[in-house]
TORDOTOR-739990 format. One record per residue (C-alpha): x, y negated, z negated; residue in one letter. Coordinates in pm, 1 decimal. Layout:
<ketis>
<keti c1="X" c2="Y" c3="Z" code="A"/>
...
</ketis>
This chain:
<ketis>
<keti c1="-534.4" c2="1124.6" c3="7296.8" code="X"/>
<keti c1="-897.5" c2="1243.0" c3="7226.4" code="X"/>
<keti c1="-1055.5" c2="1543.4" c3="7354.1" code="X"/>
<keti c1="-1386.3" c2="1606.2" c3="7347.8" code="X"/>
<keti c1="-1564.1" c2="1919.9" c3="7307.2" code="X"/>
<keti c1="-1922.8" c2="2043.6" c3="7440.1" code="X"/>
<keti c1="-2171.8" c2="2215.8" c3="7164.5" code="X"/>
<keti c1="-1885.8" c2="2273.0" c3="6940.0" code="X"/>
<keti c1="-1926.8" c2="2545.1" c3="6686.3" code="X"/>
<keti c1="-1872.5" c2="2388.4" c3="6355.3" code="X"/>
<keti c1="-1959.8" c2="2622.9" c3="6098.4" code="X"/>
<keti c1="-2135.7" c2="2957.2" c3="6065.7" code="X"/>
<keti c1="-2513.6" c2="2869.6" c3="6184.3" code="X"/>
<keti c1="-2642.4" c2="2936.9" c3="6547.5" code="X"/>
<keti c1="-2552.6" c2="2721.0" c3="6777.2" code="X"/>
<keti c1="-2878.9" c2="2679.8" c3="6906.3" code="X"/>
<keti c1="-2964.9" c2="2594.6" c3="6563.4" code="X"/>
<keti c1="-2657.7" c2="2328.0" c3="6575.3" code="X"/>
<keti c1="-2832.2" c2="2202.9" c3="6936.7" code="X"/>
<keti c1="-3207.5" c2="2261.8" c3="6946.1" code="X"/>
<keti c1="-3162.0" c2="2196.0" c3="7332.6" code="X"/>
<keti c1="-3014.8" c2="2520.2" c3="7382.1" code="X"/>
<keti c1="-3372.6" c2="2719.5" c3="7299.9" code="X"/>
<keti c1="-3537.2" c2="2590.2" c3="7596.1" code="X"/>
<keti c1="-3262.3" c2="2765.6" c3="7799.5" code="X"/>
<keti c1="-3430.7" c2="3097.7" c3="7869.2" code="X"/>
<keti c1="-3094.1" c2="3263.9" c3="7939.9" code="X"/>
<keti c1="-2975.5" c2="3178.5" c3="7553.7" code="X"/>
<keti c1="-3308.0" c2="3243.5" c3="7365.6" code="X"/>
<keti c1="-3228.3" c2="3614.4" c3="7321.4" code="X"/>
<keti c1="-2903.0" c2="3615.5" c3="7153.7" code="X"/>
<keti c1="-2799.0" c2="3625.5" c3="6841.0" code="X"/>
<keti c1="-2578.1" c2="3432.6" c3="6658.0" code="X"/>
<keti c1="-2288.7" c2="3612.4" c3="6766.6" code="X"/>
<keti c1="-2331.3" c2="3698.8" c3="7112.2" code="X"/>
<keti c1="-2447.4" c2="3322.3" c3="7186.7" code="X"/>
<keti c1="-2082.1" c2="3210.4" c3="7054.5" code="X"/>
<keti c1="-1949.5" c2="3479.6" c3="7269.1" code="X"/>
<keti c1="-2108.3" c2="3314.7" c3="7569.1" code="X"/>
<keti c1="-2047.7" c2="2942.5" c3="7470.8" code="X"/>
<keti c1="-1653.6" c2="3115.3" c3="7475.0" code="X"/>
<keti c1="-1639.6" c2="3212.1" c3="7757.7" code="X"/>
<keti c1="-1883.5" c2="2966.6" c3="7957.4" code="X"/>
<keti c1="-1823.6" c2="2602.6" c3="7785.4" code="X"/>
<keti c1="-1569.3" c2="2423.5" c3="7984.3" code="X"/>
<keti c1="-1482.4" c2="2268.1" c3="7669.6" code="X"/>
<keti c1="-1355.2" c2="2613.4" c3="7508.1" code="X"/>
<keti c1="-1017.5" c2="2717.3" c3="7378.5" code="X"/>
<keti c1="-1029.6" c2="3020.6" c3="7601.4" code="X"/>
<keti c1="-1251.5" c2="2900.5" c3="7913.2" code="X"/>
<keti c1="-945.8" c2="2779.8" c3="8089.7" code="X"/>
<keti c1="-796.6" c2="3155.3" c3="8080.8" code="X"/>
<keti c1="-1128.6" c2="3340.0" c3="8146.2" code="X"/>
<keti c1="-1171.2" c2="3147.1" c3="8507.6" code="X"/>
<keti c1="-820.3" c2="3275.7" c3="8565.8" code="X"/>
<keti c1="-809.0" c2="3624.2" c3="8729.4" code="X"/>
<keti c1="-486.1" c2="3665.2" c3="8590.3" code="X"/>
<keti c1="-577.3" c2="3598.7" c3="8203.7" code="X"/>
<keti c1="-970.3" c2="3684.9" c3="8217.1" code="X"/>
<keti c1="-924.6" c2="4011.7" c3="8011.5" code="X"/>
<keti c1="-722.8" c2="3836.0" c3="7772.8" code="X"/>
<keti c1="-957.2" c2="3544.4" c3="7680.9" code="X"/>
<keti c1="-1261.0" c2="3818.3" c3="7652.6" code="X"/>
<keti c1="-1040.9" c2="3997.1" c3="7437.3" code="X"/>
<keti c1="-987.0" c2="3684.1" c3="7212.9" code="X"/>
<keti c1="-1358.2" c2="3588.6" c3="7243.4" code="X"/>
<keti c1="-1398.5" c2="3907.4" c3="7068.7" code="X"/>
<keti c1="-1242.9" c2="3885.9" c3="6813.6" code="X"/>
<keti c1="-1321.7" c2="3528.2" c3="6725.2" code="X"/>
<keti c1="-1731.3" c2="3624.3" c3="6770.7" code="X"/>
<keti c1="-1813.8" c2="3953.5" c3="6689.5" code="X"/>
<keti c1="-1793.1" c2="4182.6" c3="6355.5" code="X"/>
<keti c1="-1713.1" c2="4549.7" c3="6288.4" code="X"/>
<keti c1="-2074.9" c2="4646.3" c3="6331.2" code="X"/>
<keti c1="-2147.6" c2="4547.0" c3="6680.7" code="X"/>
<keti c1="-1864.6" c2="4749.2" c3="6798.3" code="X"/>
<keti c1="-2209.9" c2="4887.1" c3="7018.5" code="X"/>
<keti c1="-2214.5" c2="4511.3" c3="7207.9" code="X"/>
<keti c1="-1844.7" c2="4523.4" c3="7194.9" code="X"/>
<keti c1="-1840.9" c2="4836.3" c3="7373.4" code="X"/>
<keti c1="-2068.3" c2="4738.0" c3="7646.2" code="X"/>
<keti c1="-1845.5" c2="4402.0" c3="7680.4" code="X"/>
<keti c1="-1518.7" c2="4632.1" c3="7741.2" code="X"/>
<keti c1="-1715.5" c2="4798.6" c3="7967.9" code="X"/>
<keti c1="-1801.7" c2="4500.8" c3="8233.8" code="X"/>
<keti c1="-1992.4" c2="4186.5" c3="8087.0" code="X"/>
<keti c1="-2350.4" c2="4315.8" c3="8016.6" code="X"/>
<keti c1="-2568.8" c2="4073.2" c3="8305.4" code="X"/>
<keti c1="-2749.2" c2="3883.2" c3="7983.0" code="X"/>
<keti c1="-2431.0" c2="3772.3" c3="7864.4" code="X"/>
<keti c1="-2301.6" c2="3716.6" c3="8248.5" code="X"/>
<keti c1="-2633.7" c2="3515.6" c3="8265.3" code="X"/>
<keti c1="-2552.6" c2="3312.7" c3="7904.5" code="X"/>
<keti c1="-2204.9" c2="3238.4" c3="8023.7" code="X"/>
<keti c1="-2340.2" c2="3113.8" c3="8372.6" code="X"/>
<keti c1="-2574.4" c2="2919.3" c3="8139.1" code="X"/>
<keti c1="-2302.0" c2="2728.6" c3="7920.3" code="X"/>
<keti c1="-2102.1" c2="2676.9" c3="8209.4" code="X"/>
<keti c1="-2421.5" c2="2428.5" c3="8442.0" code="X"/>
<keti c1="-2381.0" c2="2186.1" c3="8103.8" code="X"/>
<keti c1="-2219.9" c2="1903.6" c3="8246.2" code="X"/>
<keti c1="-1920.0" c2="1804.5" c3="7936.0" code="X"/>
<keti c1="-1763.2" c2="1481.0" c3="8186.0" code="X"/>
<keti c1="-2156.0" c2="1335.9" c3="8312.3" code="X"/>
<keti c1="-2260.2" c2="1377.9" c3="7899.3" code="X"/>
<keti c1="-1953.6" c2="1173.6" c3="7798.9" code="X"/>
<keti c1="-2037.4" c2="893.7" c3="8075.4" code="X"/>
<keti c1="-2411.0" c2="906.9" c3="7982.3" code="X"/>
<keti c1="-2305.0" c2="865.7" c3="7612.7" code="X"/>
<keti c1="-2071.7" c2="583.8" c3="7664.3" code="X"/>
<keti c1="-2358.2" c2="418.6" c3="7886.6" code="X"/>
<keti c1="-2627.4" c2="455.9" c3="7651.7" code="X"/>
<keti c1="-2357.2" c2="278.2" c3="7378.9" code="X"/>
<keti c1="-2301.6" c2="-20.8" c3="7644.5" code="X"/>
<keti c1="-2681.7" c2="-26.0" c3="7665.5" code="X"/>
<keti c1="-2673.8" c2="-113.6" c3="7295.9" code="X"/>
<keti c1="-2418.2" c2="-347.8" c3="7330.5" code="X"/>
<keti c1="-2566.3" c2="-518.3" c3="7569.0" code="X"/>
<keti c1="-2881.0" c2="-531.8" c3="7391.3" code="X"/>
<keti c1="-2686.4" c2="-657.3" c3="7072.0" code="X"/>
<keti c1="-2599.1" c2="-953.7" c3="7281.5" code="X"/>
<keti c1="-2936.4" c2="-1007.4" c3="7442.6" code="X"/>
<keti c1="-3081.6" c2="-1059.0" c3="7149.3" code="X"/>
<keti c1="-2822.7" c2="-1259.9" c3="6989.5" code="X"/>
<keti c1="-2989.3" c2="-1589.5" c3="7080.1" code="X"/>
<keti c1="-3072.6" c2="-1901.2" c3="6876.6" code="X"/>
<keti c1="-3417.6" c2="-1996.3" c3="6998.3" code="X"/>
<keti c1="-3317.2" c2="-2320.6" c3="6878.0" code="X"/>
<keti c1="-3046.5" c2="-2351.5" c3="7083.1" code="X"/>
<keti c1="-3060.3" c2="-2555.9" c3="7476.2" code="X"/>
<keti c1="-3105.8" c2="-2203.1" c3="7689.6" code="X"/>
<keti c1="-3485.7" c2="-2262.1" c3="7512.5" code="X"/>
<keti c1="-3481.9" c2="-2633.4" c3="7598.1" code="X"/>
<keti c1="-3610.2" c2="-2778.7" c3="7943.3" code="X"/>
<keti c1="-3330.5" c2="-2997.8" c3="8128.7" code="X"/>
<keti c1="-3391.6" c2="-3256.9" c3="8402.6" code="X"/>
<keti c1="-3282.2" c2="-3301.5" c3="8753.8" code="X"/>
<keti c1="-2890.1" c2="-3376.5" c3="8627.1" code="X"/>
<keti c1="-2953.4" c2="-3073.5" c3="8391.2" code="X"/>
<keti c1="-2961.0" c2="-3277.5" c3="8101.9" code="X"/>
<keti c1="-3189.7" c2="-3200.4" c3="7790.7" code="X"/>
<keti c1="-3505.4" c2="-3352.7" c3="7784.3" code="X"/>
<keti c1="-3586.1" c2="-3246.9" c3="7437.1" code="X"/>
<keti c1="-3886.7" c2="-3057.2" c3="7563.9" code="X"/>
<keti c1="-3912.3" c2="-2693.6" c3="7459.2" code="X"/>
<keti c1="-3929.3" c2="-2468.5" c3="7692.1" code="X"/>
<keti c1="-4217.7" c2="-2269.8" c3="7610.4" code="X"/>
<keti c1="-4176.8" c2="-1974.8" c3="7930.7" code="X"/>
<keti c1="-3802.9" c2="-1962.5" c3="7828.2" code="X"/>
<keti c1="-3891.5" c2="-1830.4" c3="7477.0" code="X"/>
<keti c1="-4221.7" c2="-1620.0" c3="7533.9" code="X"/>
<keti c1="-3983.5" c2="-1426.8" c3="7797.8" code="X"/>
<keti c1="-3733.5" c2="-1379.5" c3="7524.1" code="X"/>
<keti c1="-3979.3" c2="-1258.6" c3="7278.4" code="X"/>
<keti c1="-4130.0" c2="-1002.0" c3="7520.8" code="X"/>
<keti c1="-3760.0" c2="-895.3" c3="7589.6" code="X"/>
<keti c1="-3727.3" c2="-877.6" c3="7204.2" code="X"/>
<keti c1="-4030.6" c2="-670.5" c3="7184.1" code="X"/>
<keti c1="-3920.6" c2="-412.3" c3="7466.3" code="X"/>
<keti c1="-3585.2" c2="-331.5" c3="7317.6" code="X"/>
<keti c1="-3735.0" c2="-295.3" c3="6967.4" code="X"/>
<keti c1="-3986.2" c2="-69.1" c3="7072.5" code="X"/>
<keti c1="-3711.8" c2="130.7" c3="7219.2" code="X"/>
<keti c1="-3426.7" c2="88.3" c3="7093.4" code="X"/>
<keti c1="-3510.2" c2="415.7" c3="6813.5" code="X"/>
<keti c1="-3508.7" c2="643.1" c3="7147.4" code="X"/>
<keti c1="-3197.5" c2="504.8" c3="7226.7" code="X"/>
<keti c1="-3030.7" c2="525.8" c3="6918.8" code="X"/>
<keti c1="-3111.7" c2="907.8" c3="6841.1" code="X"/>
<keti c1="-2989.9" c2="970.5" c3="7215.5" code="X"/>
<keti c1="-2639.1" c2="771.6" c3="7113.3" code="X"/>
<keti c1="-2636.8" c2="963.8" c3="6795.6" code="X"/>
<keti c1="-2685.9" c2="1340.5" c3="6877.7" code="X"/>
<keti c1="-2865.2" c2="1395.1" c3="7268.7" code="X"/>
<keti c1="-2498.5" c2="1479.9" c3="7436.0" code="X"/>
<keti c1="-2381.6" c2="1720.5" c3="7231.3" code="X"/>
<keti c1="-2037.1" c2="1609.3" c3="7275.2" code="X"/>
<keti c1="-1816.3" c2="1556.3" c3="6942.4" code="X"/>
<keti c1="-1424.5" c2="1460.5" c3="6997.5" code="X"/>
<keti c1="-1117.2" c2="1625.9" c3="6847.1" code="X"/>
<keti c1="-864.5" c2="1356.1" c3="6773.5" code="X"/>
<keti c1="-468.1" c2="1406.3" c3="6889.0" code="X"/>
<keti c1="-408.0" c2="1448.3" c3="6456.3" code="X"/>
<keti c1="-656.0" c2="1681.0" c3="6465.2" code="X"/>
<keti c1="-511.4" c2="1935.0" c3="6784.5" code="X"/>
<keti c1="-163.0" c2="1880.0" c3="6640.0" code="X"/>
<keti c1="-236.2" c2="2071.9" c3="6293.5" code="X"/>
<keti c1="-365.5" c2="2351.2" c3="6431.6" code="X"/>
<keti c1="-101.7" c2="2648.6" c3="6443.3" code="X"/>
<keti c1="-5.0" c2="2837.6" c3="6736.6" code="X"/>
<keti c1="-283.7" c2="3123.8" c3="6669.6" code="X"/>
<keti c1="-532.0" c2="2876.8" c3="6648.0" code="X"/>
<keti c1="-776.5" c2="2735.5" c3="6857.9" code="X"/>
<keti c1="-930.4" c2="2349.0" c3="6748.9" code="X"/>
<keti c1="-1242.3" c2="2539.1" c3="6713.9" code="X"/>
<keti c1="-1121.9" c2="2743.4" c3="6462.0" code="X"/>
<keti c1="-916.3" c2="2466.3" c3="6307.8" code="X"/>
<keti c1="-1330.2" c2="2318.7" c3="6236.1" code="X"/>
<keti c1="-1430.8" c2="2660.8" c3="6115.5" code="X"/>
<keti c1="-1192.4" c2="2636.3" c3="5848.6" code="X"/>
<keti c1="-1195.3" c2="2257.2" c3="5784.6" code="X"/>
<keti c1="-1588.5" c2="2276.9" c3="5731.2" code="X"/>
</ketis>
């Protein structure tokens, strides 16, 4: 079983310093480190508490908990506010976590690695071999190389080198999306969320 997570906290830097994407979101560029993990809490679909904060029934509970994980003895000011009724910044920075998308950036991640693959293949090609050959009526060889066959291959070649390095840094860190393995959820304790499990880990 795998599960992944969306801009998962991992140690104590900013998220937004973890995921440059998140500056251009002018509902996160305000906060500081503390109060933009308080929002990713409570507005990533992908957080331990999410599931409890869109539940009428648990919402005070998973704010409470979001406290406690995020915030530190002096911003019991913030904190206050927060027990109060969800300050309309952090209402907008939860609203804000919660349009990313975790399911369409797991697709687009798993497309952009078949991409690769497929390029892999592609490109796997022995220009000596009879694809680059011309063949007569019965589809025999004629021994003739076929000159269109290979410059079409070599402008193919060309296209996928030139950008396959977009491609690659997409596959390697434009999702934001890292999994937690089935080992991994089943060490963490009862009090313990698999975020916090990484906290400590890292």
């Amino acid at each position: 079983m795998e599960k992944h997570v969306l801009f998962e906290p991992r140690d104590k830097k900013k998220l937004s310093t973890l995921y440059p994407e998140l500056k251009d979101n002018k509902d996160l560029q305000e906060f500081n480190t503390r109060e933009l993990l308080f929002c990713w809490y409570l507005g990533c679909e992908s957080s331990p508490v999410y599931d409890r904060y869109v539940d009428p029934k648990t919402e005070n509970e998973a704010i409470e908990e979001a406290i406690k994980k995020c915030f530190k003895p002096l911003d019991k000011k913030r904190v206050s506010e927060i027990k109060k009724g969800i300050p309309k910044d952090i209402q907008k920075g939860i609203e804000a976590f919660n349009k990313y998308n975790l399911s369409l950036r797991v697709r687009s991640q798993r497309l952009v690695s078949k991409v690769l693959s497929n390029w892999e293949k592609a490109i796997d090609v022995d220009l000596d071999g009879p694809e680059f050959y011309e063949v007569d009526k019965n589809g025999d060889t004629t021994g003739r190389v076929d000159f269109d066959a290979r410059k079409k291959y070599i402008e193919m070649t060309s296209t996928i080198t030139k950008n396959i390095g977009d491609l690659i840094t997409q596959a390697e860190n434009g999702f934001a999306t890292s999994i937690v393995k089935d080992e991994d959820i089943q060490v963490v304790g009862d009090d313990d969320s698999f975020t916090d499990y990484f906290h400590d880990r890292n």
